[in-house]
N, C-alpha and C positions, 0 to 999 in steps of 0.2 A: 450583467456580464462582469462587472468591477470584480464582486464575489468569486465568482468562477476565479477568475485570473488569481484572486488571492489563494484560493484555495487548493491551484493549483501549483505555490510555491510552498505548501504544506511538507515535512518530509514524511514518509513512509508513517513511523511510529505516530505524529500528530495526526496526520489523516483517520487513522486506524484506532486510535483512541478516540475520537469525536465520533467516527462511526459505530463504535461500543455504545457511549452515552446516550447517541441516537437511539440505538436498539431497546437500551435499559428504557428510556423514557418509552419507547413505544409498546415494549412490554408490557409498562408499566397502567397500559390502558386509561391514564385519566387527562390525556388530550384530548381536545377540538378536534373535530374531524378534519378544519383547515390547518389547523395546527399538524397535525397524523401526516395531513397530505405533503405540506412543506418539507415536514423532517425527512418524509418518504423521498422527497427528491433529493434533496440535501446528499441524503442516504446511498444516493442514486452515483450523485456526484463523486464522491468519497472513496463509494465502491470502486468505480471506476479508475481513479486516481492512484489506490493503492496498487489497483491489478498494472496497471501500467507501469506503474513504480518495479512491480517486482517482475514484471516483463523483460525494462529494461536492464535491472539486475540479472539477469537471466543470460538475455545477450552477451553482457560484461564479462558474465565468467564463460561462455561457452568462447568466447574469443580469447581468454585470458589461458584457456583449457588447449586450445587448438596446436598441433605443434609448429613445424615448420613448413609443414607444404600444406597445410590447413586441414589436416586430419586430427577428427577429436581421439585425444589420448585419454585413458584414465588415470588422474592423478590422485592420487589421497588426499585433503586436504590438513595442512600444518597451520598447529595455531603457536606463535610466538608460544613460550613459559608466563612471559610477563600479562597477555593476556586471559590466558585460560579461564574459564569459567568454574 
């Protein structure tokens, strides 16, 4: 359970990166079937952790969206200059 709890202070992008490398490895067909089974859970875990992750992102902005009597509005969203992509 130690695991679990750590892994579940992973952020979104670490979760989601180790669930990659899981994938690549299991792709990559040359695991132990206990070894398969493991990453498979692992896998399991991860999966989980990021949907939750971006669950609660989700939530965030639909409360962040909402106006004043709690009806969702649609806003565009604005990104600072200094951050843009």
């Amino acid at each position: 359970m130690a695991k679990n709890k750590e892994m579940q202070e992973l952020t979104f992008e670490q979760a989601l990166n180790e669930l990659e490398s899981i994938v690549k490895l299991m792709e990559d067909g040359n695991l132990e079937l206990d070894d398969t089974l493991k990453m498979f859970e692992k896998g399991i875990v991860l999966s989980r952790i990021c949907s939750d992750k971006l669950k609660k992102a989700e939530k965030k902005i639909s409360v962040l969206m909402a106006n004043e009597n709690g009806e969702m509005v649609l806003q565009p969203a604005t990104i600072p200059e200094e951050q843009e992509v």
